[in-house]
C-alpha positions in Angstrom: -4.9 12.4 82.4 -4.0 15.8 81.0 -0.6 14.2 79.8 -2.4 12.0 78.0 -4.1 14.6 76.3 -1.7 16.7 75.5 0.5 13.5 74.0 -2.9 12.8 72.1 -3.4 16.7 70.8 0.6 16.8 69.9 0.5 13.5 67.6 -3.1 14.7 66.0 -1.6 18.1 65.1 1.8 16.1 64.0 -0.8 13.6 61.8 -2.0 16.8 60.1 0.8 18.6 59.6 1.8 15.7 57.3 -0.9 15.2 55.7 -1.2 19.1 55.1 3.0 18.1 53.5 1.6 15.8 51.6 -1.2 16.8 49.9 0.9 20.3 49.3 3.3 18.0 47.7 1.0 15.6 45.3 0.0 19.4 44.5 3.0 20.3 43.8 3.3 17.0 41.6 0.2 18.2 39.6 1.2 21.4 39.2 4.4 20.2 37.7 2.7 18.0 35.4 0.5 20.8 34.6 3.4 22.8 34.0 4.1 23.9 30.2 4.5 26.6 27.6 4.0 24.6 24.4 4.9 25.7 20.9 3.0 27.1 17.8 4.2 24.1 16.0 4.0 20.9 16.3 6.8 17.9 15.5 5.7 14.1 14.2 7.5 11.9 15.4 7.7 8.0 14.8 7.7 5.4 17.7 9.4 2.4 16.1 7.9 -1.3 17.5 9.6 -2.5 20.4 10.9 0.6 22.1 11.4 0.6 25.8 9.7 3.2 28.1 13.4 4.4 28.4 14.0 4.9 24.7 10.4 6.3 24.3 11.5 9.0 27.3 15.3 9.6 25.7 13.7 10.0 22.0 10.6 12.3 23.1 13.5 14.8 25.1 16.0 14.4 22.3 13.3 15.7 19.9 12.4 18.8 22.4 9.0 17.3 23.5 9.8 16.3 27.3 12.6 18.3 28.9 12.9 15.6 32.1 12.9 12.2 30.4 13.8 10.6 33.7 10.7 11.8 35.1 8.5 10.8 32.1 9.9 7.1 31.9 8.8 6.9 35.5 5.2 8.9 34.8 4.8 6.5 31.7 5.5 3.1 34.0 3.0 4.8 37.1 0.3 5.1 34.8 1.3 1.1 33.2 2.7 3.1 29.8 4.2 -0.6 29.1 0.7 -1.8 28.2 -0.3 1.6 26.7 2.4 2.8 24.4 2.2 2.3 20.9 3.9 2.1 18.1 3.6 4.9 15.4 3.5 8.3 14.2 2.1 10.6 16.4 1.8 14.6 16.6 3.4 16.5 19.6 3.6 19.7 20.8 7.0 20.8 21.9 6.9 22.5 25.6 3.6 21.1 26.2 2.8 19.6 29.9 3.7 15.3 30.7 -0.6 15.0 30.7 -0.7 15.9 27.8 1.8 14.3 25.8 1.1 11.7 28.1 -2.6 11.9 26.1 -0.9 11.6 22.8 0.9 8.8 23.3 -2.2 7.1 24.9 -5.4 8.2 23.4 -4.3 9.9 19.8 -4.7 8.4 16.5 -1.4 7.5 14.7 -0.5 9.5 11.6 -1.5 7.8 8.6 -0.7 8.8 4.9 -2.4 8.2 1.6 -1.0 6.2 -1.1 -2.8 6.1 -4.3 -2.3 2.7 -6.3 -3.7 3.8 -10.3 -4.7 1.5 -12.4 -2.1 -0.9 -14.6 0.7 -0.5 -11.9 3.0 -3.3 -12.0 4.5 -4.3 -8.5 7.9 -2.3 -8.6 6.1 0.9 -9.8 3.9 0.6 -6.1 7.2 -0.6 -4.5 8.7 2.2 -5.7 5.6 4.5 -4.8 5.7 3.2 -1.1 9.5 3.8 -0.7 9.1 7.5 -1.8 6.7 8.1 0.2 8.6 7.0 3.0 6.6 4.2 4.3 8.9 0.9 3.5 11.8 0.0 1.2 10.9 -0.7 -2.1 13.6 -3.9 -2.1 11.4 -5.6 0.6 7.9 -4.8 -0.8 9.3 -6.7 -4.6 10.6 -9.6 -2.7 7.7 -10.6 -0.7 4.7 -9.6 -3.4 6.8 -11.6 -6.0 7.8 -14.6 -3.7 5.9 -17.8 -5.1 5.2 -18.4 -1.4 3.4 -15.3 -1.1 1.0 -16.7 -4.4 0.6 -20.0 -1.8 -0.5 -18.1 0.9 -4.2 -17.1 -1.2 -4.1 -20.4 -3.5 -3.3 -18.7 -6.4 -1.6 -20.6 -9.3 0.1 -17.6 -10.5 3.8 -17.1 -10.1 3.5 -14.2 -7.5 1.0 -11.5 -6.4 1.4 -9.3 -9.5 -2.4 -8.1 -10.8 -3.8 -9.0 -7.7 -2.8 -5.7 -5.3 -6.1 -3.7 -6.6 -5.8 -0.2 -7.6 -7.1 1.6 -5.3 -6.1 4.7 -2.4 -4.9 3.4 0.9 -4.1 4.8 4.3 -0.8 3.4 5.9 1.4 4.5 8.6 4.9 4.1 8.9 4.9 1.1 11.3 2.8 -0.9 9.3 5.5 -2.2 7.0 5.7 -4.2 3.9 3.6 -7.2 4.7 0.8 -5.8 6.3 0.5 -3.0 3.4 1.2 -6.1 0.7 -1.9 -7.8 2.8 -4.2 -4.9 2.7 -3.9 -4.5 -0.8 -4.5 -8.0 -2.0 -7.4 -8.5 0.7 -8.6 -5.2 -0.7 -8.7 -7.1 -4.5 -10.7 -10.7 -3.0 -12.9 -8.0 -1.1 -13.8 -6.4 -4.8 -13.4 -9.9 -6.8 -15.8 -11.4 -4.5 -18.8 -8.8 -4.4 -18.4 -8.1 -7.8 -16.9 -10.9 -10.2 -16.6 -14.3 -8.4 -20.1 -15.5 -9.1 -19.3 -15.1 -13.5 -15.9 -16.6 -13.3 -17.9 -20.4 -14.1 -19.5 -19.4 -17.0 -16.5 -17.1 -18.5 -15.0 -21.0 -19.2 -11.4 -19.4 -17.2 -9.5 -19.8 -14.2 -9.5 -16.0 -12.1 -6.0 -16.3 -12.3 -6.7 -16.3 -16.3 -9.2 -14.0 -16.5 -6.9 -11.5 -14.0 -3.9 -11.9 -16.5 -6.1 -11.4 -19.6 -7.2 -8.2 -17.8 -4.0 -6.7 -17.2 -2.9 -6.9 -20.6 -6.7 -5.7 -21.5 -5.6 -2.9 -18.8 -2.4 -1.6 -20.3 -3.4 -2.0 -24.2 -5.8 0.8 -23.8 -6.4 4.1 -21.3 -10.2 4.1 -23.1 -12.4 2.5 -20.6 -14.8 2.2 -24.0 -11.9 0.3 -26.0 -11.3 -2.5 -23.1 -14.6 -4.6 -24.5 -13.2 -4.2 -27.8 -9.8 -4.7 -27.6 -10.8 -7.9 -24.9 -12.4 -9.7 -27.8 -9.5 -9.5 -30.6 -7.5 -11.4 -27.7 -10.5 -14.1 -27.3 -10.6 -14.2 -31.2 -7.1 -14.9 -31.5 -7.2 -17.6 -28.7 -9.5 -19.4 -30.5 -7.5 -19.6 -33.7 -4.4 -20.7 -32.0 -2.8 -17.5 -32.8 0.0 -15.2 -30.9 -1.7 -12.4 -28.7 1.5 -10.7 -29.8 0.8 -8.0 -27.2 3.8 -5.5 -26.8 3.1 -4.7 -22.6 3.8 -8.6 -22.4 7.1 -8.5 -23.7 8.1 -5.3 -21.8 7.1 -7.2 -19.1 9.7 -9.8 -19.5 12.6 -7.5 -20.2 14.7 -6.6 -17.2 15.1 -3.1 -17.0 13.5 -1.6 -19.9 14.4 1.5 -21.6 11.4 2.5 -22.8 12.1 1.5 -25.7 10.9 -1.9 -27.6 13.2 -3.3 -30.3 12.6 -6.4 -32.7 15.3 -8.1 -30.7 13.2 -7.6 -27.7 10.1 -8.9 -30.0 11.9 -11.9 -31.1 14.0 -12.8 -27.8 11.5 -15.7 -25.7 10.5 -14.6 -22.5 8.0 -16.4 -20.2 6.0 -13.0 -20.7 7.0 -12.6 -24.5 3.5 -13.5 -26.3 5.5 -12.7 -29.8 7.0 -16.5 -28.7 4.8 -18.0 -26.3 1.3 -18.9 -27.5 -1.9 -18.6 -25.1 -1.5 -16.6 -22.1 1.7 -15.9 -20.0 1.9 -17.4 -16.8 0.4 -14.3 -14.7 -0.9 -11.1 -14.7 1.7 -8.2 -15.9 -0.2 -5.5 -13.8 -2.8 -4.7 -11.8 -5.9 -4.3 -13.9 -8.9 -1.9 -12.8 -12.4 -3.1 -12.4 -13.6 -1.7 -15.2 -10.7 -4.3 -17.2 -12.0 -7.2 -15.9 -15.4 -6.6 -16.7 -13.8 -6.2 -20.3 -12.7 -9.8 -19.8 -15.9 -11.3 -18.6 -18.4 -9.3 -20.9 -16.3 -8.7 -24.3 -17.4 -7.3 -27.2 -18.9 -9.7 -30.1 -16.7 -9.0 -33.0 -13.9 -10.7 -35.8 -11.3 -8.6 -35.4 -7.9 -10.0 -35.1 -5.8 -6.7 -34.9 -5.3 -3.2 -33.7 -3.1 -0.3 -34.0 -2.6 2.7 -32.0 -4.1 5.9 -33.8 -1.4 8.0 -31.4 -4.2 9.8 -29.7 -5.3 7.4 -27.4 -7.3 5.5 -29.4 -6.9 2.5 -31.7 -8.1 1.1 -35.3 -9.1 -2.6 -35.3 -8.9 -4.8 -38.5 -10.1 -8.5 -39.4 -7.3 -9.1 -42.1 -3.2 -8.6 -42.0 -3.3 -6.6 -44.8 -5.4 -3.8 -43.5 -3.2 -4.2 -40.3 -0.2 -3.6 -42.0 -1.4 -0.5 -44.0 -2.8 0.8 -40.6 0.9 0.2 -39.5 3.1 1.9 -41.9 0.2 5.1 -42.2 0.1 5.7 -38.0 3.7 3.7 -36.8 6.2 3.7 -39.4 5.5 7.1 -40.7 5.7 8.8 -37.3 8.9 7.1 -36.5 10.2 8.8 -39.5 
């Protein structure tokens, strides 16, 4: 009987001893996780879609954020990182402890920037935008806003998506990508046409396609937000007497790779955008008007002008007759050329 009791006593102490190894050892784990002397500074860095927990370790040590990447790829599958990790920007702290860059990857916010879309951009000038700010290639952005399948996709009759990504500032990160920043922008312009200007399109007598179009040339004849009522109505007059709207922005619109500089070839040369040769509107907006443009478009100005002329100060002259538009011409245009 006292065998049996000492047998008992020596496997009890044994039982403890290992549990004493143990929970000194998941201490020891803690206090390694724990473990850190993290930087000042701080490092973004970008977790591309897609990335295994091994590449997400590898890229984390090879940027000075983890300094055992074995170790982290197996924290990050213990605590399911599989399911957890996402794609994206995200702020570390170099030298920090696994928990918390464990937390960043898990629980932070993604990095997101601020692109600001002004009024009467075309589509490459926001392509452009978006590439310099390092948030998709400009290339992709053009092809898919100006792909006649991307018009399809919201039942528009218009060639492509130009006019219809509103002006407005967005936030993006840099694993959004081209289609889901193309999306948010023209979901952004239905959200704004539909609270503020679906319920007049019927009794403007146009298509919204028409009445965006009209807007965008509205939109880059004139900076004045007083002149767009104005100048909207010489376009509406000349419509109705089946004449040219003979608006330059149109025909810059339809040269490749403009200069900056508009010629009488370019005036003269037919375009599908070139209202000196087309008659009526061209087939879809050349920019992407403001709000304050369309409302140009759906509440003009009553008047019988036909013309207008810049007065080179950011303002323009408007005439009924093209004899007074010509004299305006050769007094504010011609003479400054010379």
């Amino acid at each position: 009987m006292g065998q049996r009791l000492n047998t008992h006593g020596s496997l009890k102490s044994a039982l403890a001893g290992l549990t004493a190894i143990g929970g000194l050892a998941c201490l020891g784990m803690l206090l390694f996780l724990l473990k850190g002397s993290p930087s000042s500074a701080t490092k973004d860095i970008l977790i591309p879609r897609g990335l295994s927990l091994k590449a997400v370790s590898e890229l984390l040590a090879k940027e000075g954020v983890v300094q055992h990447p074995i170790i982290f790829q197996n924290l990050l599958r213990f605590t399911r990182g599989s399911k957890k990790v996402r794609a994206g920007e995200f702020r570390f702290r170099p030298g920090a402890n696994l928990l918390n860059t464990l937390k960043v990857l898990y629980q932070s916010d993604p990095i997101t920037h601020s692109i600001t879309v002004p009024e009467g951009w075309n589509v490459r000038q926001i392509a452009a935008l978006i590439q310099e700010k390092e948030l998709g290639r400009s290339d992709r952005f053009i092809q898919l806003a100006l792909s006649p399948q991307s018009a399809k996709k919201y039942q528009l009759s218009t060639p492509h998506l130009e006019g219809f990504l509103y002006p407005d500032t967005y936030l993006f990160s840099r694993v959004d990508g081209e289609e889901k920043m193309l999306e948010t922008m023209v979901n952004r312009f239905f959200q704004e046409y539909n609270a503020r200007f679906k319920s007049r399109i019927p009794a403007s007598g146009m298509t919204l396609e028409k009445v965006i179009t009209l807007a965008s040339i509205v939109e880059k004849e004139t900076g004045k937000a007083g002149e767009r009522p104005l100048i909207a109505s010489v376009f509406f007059n000349r419509l109705k007497k089946g004449m040219r709207l003979q608006s330059d922005p149109t025909t810059i619109y339809g040269i490749a790779n403009f200069n900056g500089n508009i010629t009488k070839a370019d005036l003269q040369r037919w375009t599908p955008y070139n209202t000196y040769t087309i008659s009526g509107l061209p087939p879809g907006p050349i920019a992407s008007p403001g709000g304050d443009a369309i409302e140009a478009v759906l509440k003009p100005e009553s008047s019988d002008y036909l013309y207008f002329v810049s007065d080179n100060n950011g303002s323009h002259f408007f005439t009924k007759t093209y004899q007074d538009h010509l004299r305006l011409v050769r007094n504010y245009q011609i003479r400054r050329q010379n």
